[in-house]
C-alpha positions as CSV (number, residue, x, y, z in Angstrom):
1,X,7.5,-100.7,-7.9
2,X,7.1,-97.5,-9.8
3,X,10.2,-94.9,-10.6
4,X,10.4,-92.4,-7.5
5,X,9.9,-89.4,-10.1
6,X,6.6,-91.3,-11.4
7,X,5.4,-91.4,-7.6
8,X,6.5,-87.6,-6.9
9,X,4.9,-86.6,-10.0
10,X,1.6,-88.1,-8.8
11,X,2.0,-86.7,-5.7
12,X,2.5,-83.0,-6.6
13,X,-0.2,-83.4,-8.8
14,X,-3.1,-84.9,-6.2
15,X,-2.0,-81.9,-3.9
16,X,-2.1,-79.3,-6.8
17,X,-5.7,-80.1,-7.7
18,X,-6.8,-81.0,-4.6
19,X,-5.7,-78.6,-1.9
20,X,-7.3,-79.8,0.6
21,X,-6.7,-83.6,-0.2
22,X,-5.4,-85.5,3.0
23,X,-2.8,-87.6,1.9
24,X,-2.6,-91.1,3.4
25,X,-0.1,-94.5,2.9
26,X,3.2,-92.3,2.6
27,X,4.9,-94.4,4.7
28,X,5.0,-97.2,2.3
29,X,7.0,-95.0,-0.1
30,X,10.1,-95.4,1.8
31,X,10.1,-99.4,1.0
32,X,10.9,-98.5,-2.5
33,X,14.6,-98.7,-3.5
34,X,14.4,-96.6,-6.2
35,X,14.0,-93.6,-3.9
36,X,17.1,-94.5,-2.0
37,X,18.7,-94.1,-5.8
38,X,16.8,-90.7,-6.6
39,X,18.9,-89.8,-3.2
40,X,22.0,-90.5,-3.9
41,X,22.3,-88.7,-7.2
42,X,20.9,-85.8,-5.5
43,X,23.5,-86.5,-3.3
44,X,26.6,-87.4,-5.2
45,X,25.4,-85.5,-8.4
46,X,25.8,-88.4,-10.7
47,X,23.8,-90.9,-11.3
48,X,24.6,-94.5,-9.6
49,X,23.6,-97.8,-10.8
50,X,22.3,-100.0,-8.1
51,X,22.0,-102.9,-10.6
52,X,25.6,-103.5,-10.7
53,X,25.7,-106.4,-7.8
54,X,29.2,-107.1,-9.4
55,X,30.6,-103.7,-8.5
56,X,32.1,-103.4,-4.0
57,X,29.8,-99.9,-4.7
58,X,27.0,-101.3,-5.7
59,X,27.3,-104.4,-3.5
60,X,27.7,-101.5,-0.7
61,X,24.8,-99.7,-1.2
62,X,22.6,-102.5,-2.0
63,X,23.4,-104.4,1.1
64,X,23.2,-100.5,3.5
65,X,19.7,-99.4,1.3
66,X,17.9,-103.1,2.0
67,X,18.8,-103.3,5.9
68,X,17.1,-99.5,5.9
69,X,14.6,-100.6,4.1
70,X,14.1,-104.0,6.6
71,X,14.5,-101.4,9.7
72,X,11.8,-99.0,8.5
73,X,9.3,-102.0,7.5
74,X,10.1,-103.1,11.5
75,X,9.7,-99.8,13.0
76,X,13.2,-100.1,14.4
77,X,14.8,-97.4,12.1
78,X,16.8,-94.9,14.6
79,X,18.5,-91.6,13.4
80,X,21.5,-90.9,15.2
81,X,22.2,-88.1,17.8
82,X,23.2,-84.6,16.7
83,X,24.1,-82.2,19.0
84,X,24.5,-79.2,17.0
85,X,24.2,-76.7,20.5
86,X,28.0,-74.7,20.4
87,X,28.9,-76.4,17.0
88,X,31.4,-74.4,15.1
89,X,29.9,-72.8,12.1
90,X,33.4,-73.6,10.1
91,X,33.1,-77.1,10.8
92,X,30.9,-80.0,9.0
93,X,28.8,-81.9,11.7
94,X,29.5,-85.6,10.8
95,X,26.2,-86.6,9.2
96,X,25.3,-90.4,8.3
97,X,24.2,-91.3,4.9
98,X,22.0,-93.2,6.4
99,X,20.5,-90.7,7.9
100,X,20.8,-88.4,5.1
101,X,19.4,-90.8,2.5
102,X,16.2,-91.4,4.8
103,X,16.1,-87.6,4.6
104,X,16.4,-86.7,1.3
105,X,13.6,-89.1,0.4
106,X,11.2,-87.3,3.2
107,X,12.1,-84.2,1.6
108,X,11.0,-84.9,-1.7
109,X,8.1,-86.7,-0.4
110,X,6.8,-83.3,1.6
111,X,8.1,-80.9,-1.0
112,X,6.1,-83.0,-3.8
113,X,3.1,-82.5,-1.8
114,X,3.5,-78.9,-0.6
115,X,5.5,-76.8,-3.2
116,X,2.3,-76.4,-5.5
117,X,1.1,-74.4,-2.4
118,X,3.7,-72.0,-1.7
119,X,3.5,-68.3,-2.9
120,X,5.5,-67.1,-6.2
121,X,7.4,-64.9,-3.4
122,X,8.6,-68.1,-2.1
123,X,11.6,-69.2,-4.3
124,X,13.7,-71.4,-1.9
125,X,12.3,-74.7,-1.7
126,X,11.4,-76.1,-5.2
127,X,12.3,-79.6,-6.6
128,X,15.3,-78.0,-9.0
129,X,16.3,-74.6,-7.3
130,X,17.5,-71.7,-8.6
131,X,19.2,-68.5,-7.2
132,X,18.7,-67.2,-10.8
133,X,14.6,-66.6,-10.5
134,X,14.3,-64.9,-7.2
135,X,17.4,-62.4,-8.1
136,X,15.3,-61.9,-11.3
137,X,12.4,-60.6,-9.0
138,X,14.8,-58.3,-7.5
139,X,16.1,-56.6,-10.3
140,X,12.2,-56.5,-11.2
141,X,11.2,-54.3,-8.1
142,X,10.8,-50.4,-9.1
143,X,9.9,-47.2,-7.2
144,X,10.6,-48.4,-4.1
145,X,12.6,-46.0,-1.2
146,X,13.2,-48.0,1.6
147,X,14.6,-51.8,1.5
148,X,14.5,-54.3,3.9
149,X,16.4,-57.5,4.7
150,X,17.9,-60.2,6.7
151,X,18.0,-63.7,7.5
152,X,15.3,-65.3,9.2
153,X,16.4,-67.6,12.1
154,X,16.6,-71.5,11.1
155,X,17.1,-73.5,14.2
156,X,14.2,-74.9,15.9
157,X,13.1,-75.0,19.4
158,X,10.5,-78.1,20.7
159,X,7.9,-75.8,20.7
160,X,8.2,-75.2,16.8
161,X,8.5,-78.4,16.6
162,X,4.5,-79.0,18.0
163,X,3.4,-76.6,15.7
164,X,5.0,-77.8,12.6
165,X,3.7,-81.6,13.5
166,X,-0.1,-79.4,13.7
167,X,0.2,-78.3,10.3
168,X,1.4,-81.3,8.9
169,X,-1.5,-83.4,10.4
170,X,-3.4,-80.8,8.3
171,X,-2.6,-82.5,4.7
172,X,-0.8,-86.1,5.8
173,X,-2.8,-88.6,7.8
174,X,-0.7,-91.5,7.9
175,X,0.8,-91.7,11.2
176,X,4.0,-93.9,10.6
177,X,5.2,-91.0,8.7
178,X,4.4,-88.7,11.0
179,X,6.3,-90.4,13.7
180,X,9.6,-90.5,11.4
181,X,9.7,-86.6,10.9
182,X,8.9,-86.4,14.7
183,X,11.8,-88.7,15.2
184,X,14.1,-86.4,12.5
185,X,12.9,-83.1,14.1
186,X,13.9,-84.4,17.7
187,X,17.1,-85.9,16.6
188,X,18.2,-82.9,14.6
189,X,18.8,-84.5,11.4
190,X,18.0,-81.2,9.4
191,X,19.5,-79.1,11.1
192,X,22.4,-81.2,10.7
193,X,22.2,-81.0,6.9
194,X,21.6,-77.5,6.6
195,X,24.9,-77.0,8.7
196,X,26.4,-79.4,6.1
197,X,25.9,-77.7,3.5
198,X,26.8,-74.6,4.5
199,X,30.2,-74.6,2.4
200,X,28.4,-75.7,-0.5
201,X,27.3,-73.2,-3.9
202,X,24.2,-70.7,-2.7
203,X,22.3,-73.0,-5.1
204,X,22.4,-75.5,-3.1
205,X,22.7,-73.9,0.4
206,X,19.0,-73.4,1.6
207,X,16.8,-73.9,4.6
208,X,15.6,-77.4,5.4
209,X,11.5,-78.1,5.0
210,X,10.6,-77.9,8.6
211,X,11.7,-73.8,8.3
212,X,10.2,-73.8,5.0
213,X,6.4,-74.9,6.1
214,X,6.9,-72.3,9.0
215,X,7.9,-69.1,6.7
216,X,5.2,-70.3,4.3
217,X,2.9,-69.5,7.1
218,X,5.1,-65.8,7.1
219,X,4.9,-65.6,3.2
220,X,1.0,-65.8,3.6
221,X,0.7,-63.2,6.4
222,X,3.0,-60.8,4.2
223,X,1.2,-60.9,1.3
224,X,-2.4,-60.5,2.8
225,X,-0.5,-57.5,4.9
226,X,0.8,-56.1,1.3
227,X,-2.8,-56.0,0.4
228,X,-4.1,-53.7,3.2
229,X,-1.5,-51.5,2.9
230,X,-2.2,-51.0,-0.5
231,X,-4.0,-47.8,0.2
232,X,-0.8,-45.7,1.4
233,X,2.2,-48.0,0.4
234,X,3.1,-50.1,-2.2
235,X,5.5,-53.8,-0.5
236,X,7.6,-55.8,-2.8
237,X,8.0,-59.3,-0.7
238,X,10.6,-61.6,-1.8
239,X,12.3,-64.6,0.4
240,X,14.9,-67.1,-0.9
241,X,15.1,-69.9,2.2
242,X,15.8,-68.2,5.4
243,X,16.8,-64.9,3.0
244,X,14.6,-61.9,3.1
245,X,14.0,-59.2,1.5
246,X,11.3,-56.6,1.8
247,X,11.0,-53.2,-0.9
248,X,8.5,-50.5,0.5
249,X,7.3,-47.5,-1.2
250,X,6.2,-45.3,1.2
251,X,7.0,-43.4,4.2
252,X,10.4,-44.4,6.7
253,X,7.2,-45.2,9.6
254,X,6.0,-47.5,7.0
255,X,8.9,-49.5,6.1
256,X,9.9,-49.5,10.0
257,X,6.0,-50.4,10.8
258,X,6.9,-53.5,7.9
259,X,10.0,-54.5,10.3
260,X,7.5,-54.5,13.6
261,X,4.9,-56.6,12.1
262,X,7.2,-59.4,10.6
263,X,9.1,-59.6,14.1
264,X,5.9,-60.0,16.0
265,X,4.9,-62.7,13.6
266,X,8.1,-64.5,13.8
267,X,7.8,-64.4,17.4
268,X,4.3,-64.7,18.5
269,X,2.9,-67.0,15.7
270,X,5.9,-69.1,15.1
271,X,7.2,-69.0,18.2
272,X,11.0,-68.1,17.1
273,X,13.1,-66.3,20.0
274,X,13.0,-62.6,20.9
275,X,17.1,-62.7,20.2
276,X,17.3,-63.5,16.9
277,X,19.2,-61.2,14.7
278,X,17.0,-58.2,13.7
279,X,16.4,-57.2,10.3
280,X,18.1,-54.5,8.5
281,X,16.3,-50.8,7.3
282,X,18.2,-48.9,4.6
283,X,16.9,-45.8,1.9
284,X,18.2,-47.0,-1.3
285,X,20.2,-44.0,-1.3
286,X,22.3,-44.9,1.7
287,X,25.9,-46.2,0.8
288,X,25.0,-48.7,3.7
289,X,23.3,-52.1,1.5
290,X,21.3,-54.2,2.5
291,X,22.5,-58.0,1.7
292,X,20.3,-60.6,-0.3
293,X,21.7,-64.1,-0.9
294,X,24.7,-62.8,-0.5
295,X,24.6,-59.7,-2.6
296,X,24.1,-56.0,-2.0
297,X,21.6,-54.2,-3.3
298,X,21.9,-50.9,-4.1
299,X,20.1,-48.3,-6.3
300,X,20.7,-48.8,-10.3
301,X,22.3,-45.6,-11.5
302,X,21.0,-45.4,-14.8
303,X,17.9,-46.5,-14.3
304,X,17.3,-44.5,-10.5
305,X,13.9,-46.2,-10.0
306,X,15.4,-49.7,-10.0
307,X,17.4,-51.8,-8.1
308,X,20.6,-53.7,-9.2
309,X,23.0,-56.3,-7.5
310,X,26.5,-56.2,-6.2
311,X,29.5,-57.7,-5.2
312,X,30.3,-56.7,-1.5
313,X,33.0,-55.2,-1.6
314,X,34.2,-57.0,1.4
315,X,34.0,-60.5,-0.1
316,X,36.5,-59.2,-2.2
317,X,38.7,-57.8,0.4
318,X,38.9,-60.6,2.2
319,X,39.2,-63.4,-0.5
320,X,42.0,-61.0,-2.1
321,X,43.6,-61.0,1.6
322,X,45.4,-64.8,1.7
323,X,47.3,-63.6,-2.4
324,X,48.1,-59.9,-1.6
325,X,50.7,-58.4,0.4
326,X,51.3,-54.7,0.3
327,X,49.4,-54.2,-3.0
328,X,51.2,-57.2,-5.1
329,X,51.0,-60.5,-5.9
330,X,52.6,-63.0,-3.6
331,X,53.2,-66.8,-3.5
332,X,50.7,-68.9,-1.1
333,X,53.2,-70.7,1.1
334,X,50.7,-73.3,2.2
335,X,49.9,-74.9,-1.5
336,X,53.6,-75.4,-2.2
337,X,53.3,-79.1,-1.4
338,X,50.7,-79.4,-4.3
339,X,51.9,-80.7,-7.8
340,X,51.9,-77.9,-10.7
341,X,48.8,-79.2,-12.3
342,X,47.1,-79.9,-8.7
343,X,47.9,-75.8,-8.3
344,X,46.5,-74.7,-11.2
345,X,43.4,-76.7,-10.9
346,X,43.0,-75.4,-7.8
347,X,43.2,-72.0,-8.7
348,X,40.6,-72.1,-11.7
349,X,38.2,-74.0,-9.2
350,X,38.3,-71.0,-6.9
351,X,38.5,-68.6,-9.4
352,X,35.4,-69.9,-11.1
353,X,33.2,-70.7,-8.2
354,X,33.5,-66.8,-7.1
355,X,32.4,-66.2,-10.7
356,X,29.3,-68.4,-10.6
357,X,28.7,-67.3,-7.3
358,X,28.6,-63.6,-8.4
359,X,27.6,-63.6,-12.4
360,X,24.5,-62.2,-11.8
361,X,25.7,-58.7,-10.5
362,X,26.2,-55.9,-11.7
363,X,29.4,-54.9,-11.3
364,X,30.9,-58.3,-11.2
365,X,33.8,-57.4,-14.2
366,X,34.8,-54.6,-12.3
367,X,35.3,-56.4,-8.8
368,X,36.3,-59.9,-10.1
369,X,38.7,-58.7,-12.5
370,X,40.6,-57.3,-9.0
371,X,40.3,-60.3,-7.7
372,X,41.4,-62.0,-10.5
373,X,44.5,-60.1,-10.9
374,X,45.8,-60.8,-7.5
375,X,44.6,-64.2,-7.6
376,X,46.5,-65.1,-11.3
377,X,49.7,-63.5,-10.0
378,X,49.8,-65.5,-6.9
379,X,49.9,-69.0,-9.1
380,X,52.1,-67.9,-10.7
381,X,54.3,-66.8,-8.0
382,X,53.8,-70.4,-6.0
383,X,54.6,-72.6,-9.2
384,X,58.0,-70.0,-9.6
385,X,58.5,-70.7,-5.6
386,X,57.8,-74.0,-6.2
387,X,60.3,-74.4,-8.8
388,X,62.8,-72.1,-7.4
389,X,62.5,-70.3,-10.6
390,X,60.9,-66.8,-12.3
391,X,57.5,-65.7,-13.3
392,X,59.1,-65.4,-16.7
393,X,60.4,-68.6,-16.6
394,X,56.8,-70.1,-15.2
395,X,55.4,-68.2,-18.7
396,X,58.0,-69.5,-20.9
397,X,57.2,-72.6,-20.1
398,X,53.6,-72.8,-19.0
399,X,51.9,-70.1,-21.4
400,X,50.0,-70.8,-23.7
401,X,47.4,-69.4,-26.2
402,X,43.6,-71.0,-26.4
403,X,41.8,-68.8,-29.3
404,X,42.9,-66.0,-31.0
405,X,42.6,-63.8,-27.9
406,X,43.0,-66.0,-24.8
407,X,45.9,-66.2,-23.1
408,X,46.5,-68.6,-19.8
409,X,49.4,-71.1,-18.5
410,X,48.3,-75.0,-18.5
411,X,50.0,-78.1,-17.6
412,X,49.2,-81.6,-19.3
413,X,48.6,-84.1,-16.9
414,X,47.7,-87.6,-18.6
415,X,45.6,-87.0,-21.4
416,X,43.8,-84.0,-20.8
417,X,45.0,-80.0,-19.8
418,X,44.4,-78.1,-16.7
419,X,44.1,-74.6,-17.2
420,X,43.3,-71.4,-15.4
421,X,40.3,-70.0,-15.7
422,X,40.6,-67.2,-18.4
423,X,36.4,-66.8,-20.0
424,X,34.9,-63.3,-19.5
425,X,33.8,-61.9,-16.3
426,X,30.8,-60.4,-17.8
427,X,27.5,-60.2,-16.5
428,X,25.4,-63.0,-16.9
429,X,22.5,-61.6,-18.7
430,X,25.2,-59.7,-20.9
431,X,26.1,-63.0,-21.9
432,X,22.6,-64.1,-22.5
433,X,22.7,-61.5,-24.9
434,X,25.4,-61.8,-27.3
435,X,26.4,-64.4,-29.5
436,X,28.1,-66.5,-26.5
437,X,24.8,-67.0,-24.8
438,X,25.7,-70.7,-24.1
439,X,28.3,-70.0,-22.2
440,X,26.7,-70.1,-18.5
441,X,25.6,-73.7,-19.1
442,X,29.2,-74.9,-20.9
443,X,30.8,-73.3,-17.6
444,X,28.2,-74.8,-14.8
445,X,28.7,-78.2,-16.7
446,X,32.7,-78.3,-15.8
447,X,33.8,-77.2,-19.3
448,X,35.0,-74.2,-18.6
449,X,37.9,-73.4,-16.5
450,X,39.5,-76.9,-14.8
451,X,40.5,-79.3,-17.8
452,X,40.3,-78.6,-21.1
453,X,43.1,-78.7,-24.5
454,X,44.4,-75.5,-25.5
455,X,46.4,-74.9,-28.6
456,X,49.8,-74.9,-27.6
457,X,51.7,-71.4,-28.4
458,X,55.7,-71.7,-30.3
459,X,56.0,-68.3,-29.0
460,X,58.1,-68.1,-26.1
461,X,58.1,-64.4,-25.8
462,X,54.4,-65.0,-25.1
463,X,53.0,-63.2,-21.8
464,X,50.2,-63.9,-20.1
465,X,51.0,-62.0,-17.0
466,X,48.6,-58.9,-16.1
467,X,51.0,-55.8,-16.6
468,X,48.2,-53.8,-15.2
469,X,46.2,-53.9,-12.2
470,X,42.7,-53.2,-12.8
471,X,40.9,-50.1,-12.1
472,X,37.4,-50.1,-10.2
């Protein structure tokens, strides 16, 4: 059998010169166990060798992926039961890998054949997504007055359920295939996942297909509606997954009118309910932002005309909240059971997921760098709690020097070092820039932050302690 990505790649490319082409024999795609292994390093995000018999992971996942495959071929395959109606949004619905393998593969299978349709404005459904492209876009927008945004609803009644089988009997005419996404749909497999993987990095957080193929049918009404308005306003239309975002030049009625016409669509075309939550209309002058994939978006001060990215101020607030009491530093009391290098790798993990989260704003130096402060003081703080010791002490033992300018604690633990996360808090495109323009992709690898070797330092007056809280 051929390589899934040799199959995908045919398949995008049938549907991007033939628009119109009805694809047929699908089904027979999901006997192929190399699929089931494009899956799992989605998945797991490493690769995994299914040729290693002699391995109990391999034997595993052999033994699991041929009694799917033997199910599907039989017609007997069932998806589990997920009733997702009350579920706490800080809990992980329990999700099968089963289930989720059969999933994945459907995914790729429908977004090979429908991603070479969707609009340019459409950046949250592609085979390798990015956050990076569509925040691009919106630092592109100029000259607007009035922004718009929101979330678009994401969980599907059985009546959107109809109309998404209708539009895919439009481009896939095998009906055993049809019958499994019926099957996923009614047994709320993606809804499932997207709840999932709610805790997971923005990059990887965003809506399942079934939402996708509905707000591709929005994404086309918008940009034909941008066209008729072109006479007395000018609509910037960008949406990231079930994140919207709408710049209008023009006239408050306009950008309200803009509001009107995407809620009527929602609910008379796609059928979404009347009570989902309604979009948000700010002048980019207000102090009120609107949020965008988790951002802010305010007006860029030195260039007036454009619009730039923040950190919300009350992410920051409340991930400074569980290290700060009355404007200090303090220990966490619930990590004390933790070893020292278990602490400090917990720490640089945090501290350098909120940076990846947020490199792309504008102000992210200014607003992680408070975090940071609080955040660096409180390991230190635990390990001297731990220890029943002092900060000093902590640094006199722990601090060390990586460069000629870094300064950090780290702990050996085996072979390798574990040390805080101590690179710049620059902007990302500032980094693009310079000379250190590698950087982003050394630090999305693992490299940076975590475990690394620095270069011990003899000096035991050494301090790596912030003696100055910094100023916003």
């Amino acid at each position: 059998m051929q390589r899934a990505e040799v199959v995908l790649s045919l398949l995008s490319q049938k549907a991007q010169e033939h628009q119109r082409y009805r694809f047929r024999r699908l089904y027979r795609n999901l006997f192929n166990p190399d699929f089931y292994r494009y899956a799992l390093v989605q998945l797991q995000g490493a690769p995994v060798c299914l040729e290693n018999k002699s391995g109990p992971t391999g034997r595993t996942y052999i033994a699991m992926i041929e009694s799917m495959i033997q199910q599907l071929k039989n017609e007997t395959y069932r998806f589990a039961p997920y009733q997702l109606v009350g579920f706490p949004s800080s809990m992980k619905p329990p999700l099968k890998l089963e289930d989720h393998l059969v999933l994945v593969v459907v995914s790729q299978i429908l977004s090979a054949i429908y991603e070479p349709l969707f609009l340019n404005s459409s950046q949250g459904f592609r085979p390798m997504p990015t956050i990076r492209s569509a925040l691009h876009m919106v630092k592109g927008i100029s000259g607007v007055n009035w922004i718009v945004g929101g979330e678009l609803p994401t969980e599907l009644n059985k009546n959107q359920h109809t109309l998404l089988m209708e539009m895919l009997r439009q481009r896939i005419g095998d009906g055993r295939f049809l019958e499994l996404i019926r099957r996923m749909l009614d047994a709320g497999v993606w809804r499932a996942a997207l709840l999932a993987n709610r805790s997971a990095a923005l990059d990887e957080t965003i809506a399942p297909f079934p939402c996708q193929l509905l707000f591709h049918s929005l994404d086309q009404f918008m940009n034909e509606y941008a066209r008729a308005s072109l006479s007395h306003a000018t609509l910037h239309y960008i949406r990231w997954g079930e994140h919207l975002l709408v710049g209008v030049k023009g006239s408050k009625r306009m950008a309200q009118e803009v509001i009107g016409q995407i809620h009527t669509f929602l609910h008379q075309e796609l059928q979404f309910s009347t009570s989902s939550e309604p979009l948000t209309l700010i002048h980019i002058k207000e102090k009120k932002k609107v949020r965008f994939m988790g951002y802010e978006i305010g007006q860029d001060h030195r260039d007036p005309a454009r619009l730039q990215l923040l950190v919300p101020h009350s992410v920051i607030q409340e991930r400074i909240r569980p290290f700060r009491k009355q404007g200090k530093p303090v220990h966490y009391p619930a990590r004390l059971h933790l070893s020292v290098p278990e602490l400090v790798q917990l720490y640089a993990e945090e501290m350098k997921a909120l940076y990846l989260t947020y490199r792309y704003a504008a102000d992210v130096r200014a607003k992680l760098g408070k975090f940071r402060f609080y955040h660096y003081g409180s390991l230190l703080k635990t390990i001297a709690s731990k220890e029943k010791s002092s900060v000093k002490q902590v640094l006199d033992k722990y601090g060390v020097q990586i460069g000629e300018r870094k300064r950090t604690i780290a702990v050996k633990t085996g072979a390798t070092w574990v040390t805080y996360f101590t690179e710049s808090l620059a902007n990302e495109e500032r980094l693009r820039g310079n000379w250190r323009a590698g950087y982003i992709e050394r630090c999305t690898s693992g490299s940076e932050g975590g475990r690394q070797k620095p270069v011990p330092s003899r000096d035991k007056a050494l301090s790596v302690y912030p003696t100055k809280q910094p100023r916003l």
